[in-house]
Backbone as CSV, one residue per row, in Angstrom:
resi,resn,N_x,N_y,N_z,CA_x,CA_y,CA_z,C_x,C_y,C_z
1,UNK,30.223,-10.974,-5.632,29.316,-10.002,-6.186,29.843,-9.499,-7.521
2,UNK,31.339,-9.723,-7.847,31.321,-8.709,-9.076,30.957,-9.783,-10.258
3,UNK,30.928,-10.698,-9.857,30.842,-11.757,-10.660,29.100,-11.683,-11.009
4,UNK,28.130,-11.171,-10.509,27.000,-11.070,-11.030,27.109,-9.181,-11.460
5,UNK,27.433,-8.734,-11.222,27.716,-7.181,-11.529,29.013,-6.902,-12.778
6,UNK,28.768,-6.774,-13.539,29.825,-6.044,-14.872,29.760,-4.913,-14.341
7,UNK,31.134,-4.309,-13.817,31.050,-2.883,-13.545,31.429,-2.035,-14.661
8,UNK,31.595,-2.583,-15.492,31.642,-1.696,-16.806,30.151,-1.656,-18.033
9,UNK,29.326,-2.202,-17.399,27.964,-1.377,-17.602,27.605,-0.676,-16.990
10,UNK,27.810,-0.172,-15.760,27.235,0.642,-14.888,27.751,1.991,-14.986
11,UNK,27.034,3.045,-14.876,27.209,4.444,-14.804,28.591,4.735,-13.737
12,UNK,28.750,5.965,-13.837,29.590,6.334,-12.184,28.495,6.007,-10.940
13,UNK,27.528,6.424,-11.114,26.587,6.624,-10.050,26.320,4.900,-9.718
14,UNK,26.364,4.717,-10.900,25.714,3.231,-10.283,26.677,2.044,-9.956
15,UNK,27.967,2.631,-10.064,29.062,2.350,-9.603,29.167,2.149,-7.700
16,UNK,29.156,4.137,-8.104,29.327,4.484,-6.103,28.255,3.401,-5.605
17,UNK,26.584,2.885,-5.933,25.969,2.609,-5.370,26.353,1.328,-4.837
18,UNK,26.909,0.498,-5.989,27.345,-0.779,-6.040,28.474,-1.007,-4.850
19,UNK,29.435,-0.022,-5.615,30.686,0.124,-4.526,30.004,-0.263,-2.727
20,UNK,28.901,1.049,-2.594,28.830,0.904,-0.779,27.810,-0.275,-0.588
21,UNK,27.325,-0.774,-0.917,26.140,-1.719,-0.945,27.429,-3.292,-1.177
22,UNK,28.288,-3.205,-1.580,28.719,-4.260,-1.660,29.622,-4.823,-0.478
23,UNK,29.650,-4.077,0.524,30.285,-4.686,2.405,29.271,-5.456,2.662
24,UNK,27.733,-5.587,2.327,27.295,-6.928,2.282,26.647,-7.306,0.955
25,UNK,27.416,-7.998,0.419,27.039,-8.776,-0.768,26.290,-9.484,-1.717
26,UNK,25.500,-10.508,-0.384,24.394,-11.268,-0.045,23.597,-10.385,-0.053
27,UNK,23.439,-9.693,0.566,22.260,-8.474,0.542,21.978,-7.885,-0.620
28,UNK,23.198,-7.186,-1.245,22.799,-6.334,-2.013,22.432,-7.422,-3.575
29,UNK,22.946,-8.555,-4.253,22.911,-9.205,-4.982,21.378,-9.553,-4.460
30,UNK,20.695,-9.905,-3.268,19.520,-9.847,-3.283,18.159,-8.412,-3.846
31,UNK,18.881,-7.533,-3.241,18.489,-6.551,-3.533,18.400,-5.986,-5.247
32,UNK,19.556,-6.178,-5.762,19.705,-6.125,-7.387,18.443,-6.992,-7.998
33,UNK,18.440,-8.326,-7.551,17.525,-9.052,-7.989,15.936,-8.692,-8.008
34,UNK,15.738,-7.587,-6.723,14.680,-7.704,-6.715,14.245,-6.535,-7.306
35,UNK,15.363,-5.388,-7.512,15.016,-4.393,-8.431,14.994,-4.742,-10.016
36,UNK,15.595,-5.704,-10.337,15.806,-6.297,-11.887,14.179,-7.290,-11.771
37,UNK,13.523,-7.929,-10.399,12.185,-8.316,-11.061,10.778,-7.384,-11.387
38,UNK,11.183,-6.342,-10.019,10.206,-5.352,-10.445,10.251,-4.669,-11.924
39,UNK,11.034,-4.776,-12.474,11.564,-4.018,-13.833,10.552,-4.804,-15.016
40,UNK,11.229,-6.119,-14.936,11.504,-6.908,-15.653,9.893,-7.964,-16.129
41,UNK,9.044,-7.453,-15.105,7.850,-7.852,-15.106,6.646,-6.807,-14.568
42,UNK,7.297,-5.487,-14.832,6.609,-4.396,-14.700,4.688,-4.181,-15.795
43,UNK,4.238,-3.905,-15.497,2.717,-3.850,-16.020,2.627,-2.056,-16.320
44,UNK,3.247,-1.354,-15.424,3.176,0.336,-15.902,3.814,0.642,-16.405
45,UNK,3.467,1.910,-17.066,4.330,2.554,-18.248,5.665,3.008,-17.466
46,UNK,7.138,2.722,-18.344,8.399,3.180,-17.570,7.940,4.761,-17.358
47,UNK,7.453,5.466,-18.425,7.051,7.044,-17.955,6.524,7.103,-16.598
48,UNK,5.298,6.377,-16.369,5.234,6.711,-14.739,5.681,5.958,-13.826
49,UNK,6.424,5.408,-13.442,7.071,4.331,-12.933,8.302,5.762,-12.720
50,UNK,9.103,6.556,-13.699,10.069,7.370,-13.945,9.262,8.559,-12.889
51,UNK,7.989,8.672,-13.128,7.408,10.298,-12.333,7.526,10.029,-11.281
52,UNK,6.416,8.226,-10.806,6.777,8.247,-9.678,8.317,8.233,-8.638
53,UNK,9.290,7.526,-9.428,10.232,7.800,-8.366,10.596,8.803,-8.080
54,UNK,10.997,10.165,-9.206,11.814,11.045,-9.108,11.036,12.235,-8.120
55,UNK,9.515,11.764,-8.315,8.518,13.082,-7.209,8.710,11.984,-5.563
56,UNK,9.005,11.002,-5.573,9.592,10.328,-4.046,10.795,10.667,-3.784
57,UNK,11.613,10.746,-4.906,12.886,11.520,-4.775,13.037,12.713,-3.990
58,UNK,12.014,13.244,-4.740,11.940,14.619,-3.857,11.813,14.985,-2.385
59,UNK,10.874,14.391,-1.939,10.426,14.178,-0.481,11.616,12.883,0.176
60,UNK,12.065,12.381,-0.260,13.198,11.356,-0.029,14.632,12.181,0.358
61,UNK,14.942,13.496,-0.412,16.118,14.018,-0.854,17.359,12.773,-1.490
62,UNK,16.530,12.846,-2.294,17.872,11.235,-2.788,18.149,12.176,-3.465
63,UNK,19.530,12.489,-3.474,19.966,13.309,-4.469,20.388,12.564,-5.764
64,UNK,21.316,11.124,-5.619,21.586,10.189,-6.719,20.565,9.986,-7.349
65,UNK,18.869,9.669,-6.783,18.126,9.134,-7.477,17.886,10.374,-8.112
66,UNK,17.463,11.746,-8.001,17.032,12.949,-8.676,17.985,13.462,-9.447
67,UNK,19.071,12.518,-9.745,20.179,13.452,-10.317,20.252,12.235,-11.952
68,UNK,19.553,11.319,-11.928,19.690,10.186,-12.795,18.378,9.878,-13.605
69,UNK,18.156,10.151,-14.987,17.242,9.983,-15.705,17.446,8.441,-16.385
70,UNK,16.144,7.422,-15.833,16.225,6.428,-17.199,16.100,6.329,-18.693
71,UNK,16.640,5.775,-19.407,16.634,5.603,-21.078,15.042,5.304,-21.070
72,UNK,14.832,4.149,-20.508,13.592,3.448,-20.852,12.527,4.618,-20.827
73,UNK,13.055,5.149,-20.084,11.446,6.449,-19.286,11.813,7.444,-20.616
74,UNK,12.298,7.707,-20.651,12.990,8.982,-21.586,12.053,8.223,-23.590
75,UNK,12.483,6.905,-23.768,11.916,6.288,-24.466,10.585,6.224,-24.529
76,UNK,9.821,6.196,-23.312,8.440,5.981,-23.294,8.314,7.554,-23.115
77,UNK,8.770,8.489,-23.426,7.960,9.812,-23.496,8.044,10.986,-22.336
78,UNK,9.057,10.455,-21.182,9.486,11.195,-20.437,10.298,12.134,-20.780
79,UNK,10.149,13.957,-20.659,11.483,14.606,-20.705,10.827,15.348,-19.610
80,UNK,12.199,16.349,-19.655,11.675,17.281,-18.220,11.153,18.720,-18.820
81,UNK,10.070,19.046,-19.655,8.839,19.163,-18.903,7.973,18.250,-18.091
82,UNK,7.884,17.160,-18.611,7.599,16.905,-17.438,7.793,16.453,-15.993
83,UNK,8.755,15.971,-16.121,9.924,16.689,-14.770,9.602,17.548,-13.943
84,UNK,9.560,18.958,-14.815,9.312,20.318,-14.276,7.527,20.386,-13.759
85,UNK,7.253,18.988,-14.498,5.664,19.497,-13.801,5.105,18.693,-12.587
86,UNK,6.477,17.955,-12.200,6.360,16.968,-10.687,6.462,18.108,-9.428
87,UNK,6.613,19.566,-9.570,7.052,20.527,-8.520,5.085,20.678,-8.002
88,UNK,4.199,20.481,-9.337,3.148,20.920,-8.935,2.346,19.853,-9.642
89,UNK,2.234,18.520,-9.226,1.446,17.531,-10.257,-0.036,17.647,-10.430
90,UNK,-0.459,18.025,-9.279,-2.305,17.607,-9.106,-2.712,19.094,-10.175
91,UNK,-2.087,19.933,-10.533,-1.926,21.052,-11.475,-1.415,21.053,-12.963
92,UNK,-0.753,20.011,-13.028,0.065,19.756,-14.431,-1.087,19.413,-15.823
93,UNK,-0.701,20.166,-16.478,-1.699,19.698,-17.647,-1.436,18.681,-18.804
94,UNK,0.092,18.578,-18.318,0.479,17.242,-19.039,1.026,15.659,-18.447
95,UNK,0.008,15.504,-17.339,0.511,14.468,-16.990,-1.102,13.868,-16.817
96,UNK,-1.191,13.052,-17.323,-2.236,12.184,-16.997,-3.413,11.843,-15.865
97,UNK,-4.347,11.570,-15.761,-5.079,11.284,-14.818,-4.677,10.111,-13.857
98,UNK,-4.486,9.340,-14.564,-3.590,8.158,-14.090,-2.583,8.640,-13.256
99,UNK,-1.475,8.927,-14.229,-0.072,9.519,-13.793,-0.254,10.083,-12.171
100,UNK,-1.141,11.503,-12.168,-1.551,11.854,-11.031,-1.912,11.160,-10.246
101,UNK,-2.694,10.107,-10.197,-3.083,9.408,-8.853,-1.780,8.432,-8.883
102,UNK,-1.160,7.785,-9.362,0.093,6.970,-9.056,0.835,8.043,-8.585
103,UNK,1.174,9.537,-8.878,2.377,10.090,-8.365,1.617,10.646,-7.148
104,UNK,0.343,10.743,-6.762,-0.445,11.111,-5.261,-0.235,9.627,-4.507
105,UNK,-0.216,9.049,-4.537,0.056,7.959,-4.125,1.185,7.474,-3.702
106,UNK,2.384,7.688,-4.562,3.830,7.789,-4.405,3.978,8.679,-2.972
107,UNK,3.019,9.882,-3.448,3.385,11.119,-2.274,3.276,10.711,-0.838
108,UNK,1.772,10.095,-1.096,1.586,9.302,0.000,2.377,8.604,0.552
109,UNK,3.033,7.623,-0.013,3.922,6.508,0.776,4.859,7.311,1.350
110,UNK,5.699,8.193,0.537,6.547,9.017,1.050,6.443,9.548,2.560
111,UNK,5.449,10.539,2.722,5.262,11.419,3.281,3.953,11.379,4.793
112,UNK,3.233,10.235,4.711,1.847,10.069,5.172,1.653,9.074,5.007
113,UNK,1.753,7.408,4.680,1.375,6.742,4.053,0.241,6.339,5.431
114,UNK,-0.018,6.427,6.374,-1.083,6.242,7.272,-2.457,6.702,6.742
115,UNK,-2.252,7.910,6.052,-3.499,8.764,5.403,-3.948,8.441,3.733
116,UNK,-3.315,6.947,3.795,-3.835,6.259,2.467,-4.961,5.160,2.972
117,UNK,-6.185,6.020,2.511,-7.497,5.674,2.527,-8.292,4.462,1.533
118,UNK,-9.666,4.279,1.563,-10.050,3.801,0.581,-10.408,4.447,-0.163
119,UNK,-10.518,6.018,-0.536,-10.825,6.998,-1.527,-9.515,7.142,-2.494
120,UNK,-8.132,6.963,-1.756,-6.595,6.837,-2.554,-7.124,5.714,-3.212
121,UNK,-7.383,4.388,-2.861,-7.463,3.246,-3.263,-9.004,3.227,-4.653
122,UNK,-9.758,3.883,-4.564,-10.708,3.656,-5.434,-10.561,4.768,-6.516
123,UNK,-9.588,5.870,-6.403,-9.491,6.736,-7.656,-7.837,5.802,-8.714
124,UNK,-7.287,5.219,-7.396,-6.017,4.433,-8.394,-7.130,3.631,-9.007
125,UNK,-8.233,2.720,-8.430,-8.808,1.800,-9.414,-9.471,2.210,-10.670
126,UNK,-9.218,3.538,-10.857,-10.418,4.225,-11.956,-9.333,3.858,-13.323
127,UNK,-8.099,3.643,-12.665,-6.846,3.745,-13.897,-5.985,2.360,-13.959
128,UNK,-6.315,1.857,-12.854,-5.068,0.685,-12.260,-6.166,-0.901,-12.328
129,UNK,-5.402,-2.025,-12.985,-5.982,-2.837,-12.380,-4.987,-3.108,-10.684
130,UNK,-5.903,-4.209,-10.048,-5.221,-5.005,-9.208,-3.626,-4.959,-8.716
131,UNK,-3.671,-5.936,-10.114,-2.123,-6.448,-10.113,-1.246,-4.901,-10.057
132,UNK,-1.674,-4.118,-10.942,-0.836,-2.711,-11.293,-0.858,-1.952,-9.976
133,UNK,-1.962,-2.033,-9.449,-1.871,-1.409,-8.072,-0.780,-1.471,-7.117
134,UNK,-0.896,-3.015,-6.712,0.279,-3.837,-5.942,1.470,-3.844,-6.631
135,UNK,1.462,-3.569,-7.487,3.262,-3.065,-8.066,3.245,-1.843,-7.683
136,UNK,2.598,-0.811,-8.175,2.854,0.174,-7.394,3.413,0.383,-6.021
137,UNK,2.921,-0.201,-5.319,2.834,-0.023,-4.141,4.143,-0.820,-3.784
138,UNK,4.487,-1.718,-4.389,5.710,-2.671,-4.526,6.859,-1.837,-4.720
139,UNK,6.403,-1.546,-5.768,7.527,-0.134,-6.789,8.125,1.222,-5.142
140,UNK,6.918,1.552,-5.377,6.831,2.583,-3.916,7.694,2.379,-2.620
141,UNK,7.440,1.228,-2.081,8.001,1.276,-1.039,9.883,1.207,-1.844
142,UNK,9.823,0.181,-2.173,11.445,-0.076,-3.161,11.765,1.453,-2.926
143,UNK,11.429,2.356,-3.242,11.910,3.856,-3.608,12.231,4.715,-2.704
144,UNK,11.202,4.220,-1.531,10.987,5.284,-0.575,12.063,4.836,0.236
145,UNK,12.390,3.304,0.519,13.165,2.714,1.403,14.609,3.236,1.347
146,UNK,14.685,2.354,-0.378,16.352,2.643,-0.174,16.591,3.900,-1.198
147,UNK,15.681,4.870,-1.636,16.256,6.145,-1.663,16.314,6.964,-0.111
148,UNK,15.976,6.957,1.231,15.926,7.253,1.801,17.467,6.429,2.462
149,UNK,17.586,5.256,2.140,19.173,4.951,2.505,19.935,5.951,2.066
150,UNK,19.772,5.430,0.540,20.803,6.413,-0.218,21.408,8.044,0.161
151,UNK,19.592,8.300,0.412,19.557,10.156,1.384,20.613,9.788,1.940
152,UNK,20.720,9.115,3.549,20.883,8.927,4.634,22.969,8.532,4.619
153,UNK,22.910,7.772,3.364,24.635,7.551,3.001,24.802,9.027,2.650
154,UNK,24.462,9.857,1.672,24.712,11.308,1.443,25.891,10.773,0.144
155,UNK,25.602,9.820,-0.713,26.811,9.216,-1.679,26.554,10.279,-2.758
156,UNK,27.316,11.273,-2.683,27.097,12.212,-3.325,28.787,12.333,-4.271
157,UNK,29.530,11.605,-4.247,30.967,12.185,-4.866,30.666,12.212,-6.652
158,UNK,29.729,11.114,-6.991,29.818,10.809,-8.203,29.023,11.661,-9.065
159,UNK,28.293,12.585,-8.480,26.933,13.306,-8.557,27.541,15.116,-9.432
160,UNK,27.259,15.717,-10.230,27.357,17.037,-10.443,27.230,17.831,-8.909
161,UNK,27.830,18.746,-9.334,28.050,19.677,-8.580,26.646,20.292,-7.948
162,UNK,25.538,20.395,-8.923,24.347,20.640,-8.203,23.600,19.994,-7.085
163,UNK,24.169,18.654,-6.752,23.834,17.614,-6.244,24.274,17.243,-4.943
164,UNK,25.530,18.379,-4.968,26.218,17.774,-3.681,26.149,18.293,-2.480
165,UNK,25.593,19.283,-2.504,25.401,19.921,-0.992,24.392,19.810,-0.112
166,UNK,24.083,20.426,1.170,23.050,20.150,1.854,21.680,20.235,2.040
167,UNK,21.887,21.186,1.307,20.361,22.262,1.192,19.682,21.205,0.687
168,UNK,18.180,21.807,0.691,17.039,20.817,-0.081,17.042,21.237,-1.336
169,UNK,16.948,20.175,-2.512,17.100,20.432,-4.038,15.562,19.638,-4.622
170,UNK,15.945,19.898,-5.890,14.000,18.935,-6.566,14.876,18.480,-7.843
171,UNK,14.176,17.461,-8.008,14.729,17.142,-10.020,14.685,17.586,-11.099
172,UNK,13.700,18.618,-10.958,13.031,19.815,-11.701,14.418,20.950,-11.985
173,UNK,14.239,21.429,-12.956,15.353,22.606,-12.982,16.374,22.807,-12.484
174,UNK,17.273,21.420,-12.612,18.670,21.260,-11.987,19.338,21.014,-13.178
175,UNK,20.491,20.985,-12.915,21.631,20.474,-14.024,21.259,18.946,-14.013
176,UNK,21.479,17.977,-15.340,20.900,16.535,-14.984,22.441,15.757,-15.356
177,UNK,22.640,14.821,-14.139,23.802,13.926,-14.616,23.966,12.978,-15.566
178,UNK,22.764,12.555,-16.154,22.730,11.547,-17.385,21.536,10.887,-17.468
179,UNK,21.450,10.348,-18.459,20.586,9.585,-18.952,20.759,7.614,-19.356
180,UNK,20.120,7.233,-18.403,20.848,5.828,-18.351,19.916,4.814,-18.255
């Protein structure tokens, strides 16, 4: 594995991740791969692609993932206002129509995904083709799964101090560990 991994590109955080994910190898080098194709042949904007994870974050308690801002997202126009406006999205006046139904949707998978209807499905089509849909939803589960690992490891050493304890936290109005 280190042989496909330069650990000297990787953050601290994305270090620890590497670090515990690497007792199976095979796995996780699969897993890398399949987060480097969703990326890499992505159709949505990194901005919401960035809302949606960090508002799954939330309901996830990934603290690593809510504690880590992407470049790319940050590039395409992400900062935290709007961040700060994932605490209350279907309310936000700066997030898109779009944005909103991909990050209601996100919520969904998170939280309910049984109560994703064909009314979820025909307001994403007002914004989404097809293909963009099924990435989503691709994207989505990816997030919900193994940020909910991540929850569940509690890999919190590499993380600020805001990050490390038990209580429930949001990505919104925290101290932020970087931008990467």
């Amino acid at each position: 594995m280190r042989q496909a991994v330069q650990p000297e590109a990787l953050t601290d955080l994305e270090q620890g991740l590497t670090r515990f994910f690497a007792h199976c190898p095979e796995q996780a080098l699969g897993l890398m791969q399949f987060g480097r194709a969703l990326k890499a042949n992505r159709r949505l904007s990194e901005r919401l692609v960035e809302l949606v994870r960090l508002r799954i974050a939330f309901f996830n308690q990934c603290r690593s993932c809510m504690a880590i801002r992407y470049s790319d997202a940050v590039a395409d126009g992400l900062n935290e206002d709007l961040v700060c406006s994932l605490e209350r999205p279907q309310e936000a006046e700066n997030l898109t129509d779009a944005e909103k139904a991909a990050i209601r949707f996100g919520e969904l998978m998170a939280t309910d995904h049984l109560s994703i209807d064909d009314a979820t499905f025909a307001d994403l089509r007002r914004h989404f083709s097809e293909e963009e849909i099924v990435e989503l939803g691709m994207t989505c589960a990816f997030f919900v799964g193994f940020g909910r690992l991540a929850a569940t490891f509690h890999m919190v050493e590499e993380l600020p101090e805001a990050f490390r304890g038990d209580a429930p936290i949001a990505p919104w109005g925290e101290e932020r560990i970087q931008v990467r």
